[in-house]
BAVO-506373 format. One record per residue (C-alpha): residue number from 0; residue in three letters; x, y, z negated. Coordinates in nm, 4 decimals. Each point is the difference from the previous one (the first is absolute). Example, Ala and Ser with C-alpha at 12.3 -4.5 7.8 and 13.67 -1.06 7.14 Angstrom:
2
MARZA num residu        u        v        w
MARZA   0    ALA   1.2300  -0.4500  -0.7800
MARZA   1    SER   0.1370   0.3440   0.0660
This chain:
91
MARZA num residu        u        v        w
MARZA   0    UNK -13.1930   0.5830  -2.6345
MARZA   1    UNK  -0.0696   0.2915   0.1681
MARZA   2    UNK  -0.0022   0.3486  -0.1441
MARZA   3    UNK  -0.0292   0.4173   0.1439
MARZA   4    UNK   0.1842   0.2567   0.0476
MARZA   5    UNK  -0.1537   0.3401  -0.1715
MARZA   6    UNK  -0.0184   0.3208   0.1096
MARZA   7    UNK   0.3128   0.0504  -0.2227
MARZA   8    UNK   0.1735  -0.2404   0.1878
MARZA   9    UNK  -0.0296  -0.2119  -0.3066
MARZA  10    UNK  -0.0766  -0.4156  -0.0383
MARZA  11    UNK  -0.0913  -0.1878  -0.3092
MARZA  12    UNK   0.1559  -0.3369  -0.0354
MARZA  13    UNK  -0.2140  -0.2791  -0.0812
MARZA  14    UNK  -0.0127  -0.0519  -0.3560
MARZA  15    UNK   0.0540  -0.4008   0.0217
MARZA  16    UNK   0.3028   0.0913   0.2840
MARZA  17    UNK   0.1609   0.2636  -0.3203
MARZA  18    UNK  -0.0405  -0.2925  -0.3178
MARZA  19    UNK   0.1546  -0.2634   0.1941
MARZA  20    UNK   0.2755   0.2298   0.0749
MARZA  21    UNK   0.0016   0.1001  -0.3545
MARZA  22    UNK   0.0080   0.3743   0.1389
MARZA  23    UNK  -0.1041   0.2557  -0.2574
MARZA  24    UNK  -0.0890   0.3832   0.0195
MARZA  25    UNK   0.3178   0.2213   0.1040
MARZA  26    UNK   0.1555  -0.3015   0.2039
MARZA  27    UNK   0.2122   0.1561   0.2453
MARZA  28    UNK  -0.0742  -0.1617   0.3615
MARZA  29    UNK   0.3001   0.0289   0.2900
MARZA  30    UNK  -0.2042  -0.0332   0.3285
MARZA  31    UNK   0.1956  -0.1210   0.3478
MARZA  32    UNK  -0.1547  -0.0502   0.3356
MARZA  33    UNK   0.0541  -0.3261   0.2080
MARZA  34    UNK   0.1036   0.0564   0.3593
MARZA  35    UNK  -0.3397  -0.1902   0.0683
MARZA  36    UNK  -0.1780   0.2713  -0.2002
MARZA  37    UNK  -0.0722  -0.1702  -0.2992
MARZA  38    UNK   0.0330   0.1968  -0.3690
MARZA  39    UNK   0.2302  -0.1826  -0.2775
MARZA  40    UNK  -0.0408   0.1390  -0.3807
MARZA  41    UNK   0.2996  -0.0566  -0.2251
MARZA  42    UNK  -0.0091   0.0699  -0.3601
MARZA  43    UNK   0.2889   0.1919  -0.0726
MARZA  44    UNK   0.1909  -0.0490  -0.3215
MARZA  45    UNK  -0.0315   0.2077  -0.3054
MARZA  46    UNK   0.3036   0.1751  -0.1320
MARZA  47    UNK  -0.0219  -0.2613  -0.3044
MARZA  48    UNK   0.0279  -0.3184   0.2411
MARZA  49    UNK   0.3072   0.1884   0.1878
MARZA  50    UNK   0.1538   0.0271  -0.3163
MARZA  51    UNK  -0.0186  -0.2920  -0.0943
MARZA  52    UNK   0.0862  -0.1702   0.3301
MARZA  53    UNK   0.3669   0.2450   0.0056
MARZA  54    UNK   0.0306  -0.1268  -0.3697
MARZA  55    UNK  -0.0309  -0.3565   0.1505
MARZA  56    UNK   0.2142   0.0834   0.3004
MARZA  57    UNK   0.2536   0.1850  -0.2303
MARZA  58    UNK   0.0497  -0.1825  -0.3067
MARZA  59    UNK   0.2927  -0.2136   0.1604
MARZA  60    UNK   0.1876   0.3366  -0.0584
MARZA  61    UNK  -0.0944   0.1255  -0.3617
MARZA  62    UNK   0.1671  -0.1005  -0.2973
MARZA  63    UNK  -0.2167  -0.1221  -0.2448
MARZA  64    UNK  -0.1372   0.1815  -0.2602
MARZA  65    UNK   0.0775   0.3408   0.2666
MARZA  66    UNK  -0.3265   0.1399   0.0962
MARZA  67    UNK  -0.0230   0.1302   0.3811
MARZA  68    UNK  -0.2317   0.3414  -0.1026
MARZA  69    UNK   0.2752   0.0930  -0.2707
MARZA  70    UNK   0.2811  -0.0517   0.2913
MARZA  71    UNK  -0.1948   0.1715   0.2459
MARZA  72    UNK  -0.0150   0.2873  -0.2950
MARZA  73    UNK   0.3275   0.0090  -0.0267
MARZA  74    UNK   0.1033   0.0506   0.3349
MARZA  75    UNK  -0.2273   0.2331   0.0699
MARZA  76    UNK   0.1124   0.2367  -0.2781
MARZA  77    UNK   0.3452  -0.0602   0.1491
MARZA  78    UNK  -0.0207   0.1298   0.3210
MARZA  79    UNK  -0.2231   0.2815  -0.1569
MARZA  80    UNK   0.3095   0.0428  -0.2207
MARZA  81    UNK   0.1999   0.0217   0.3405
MARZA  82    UNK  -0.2665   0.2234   0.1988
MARZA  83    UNK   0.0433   0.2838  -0.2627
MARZA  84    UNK   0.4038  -0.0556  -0.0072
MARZA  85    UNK  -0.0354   0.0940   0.3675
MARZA  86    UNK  -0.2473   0.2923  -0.0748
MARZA  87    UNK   0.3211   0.1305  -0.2094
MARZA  88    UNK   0.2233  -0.0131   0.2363
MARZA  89    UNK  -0.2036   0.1058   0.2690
MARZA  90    UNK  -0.0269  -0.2738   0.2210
């Protein structure tokens, strides 16, 4: 497949290349370059998937029934708690 570069500095993908990637419109792209010159494209993970892999990767450490955005709540209105206690007392 071979495609151009625009004036832009901008290249369309090959439409077969993006469905058999299952690639769809705002698909963020991570590009690297080989030390032999070569371009690599990664699709980078939406926020969604990330979520969902820390859920994976964290539920060894959540009771059940807890739910990790309510904890995350929580805490954070704790140490906003503790910001303004220091505002008081000036520190």
């Amino acid at each position: 497949m071979i495609t151009t570069i625009t004036g832009k500095n901008q290249v369309t993908l090959p439409a077969k290349l993006i469905r058999e990637l299952d690639w769809k419109p705002g698909t963020q792209l991570e590009w690297t370059k080989t030390t032999e010159g070569a371009l690599v494209a990664r699709r980078r993970p939406t926020r969604g998937e990330l979520g969902r892999e820390l859920q994976t990767l964290m539920k060894k450490y959540i009771k059940p029934g807890e739910s990790v955005v309510e904890g995350l709540l929580r805490d954070r209105a704790e140490d906003d708690a503790l910001d303004r206690k220091d505002e008081e007392r000036g520190i």
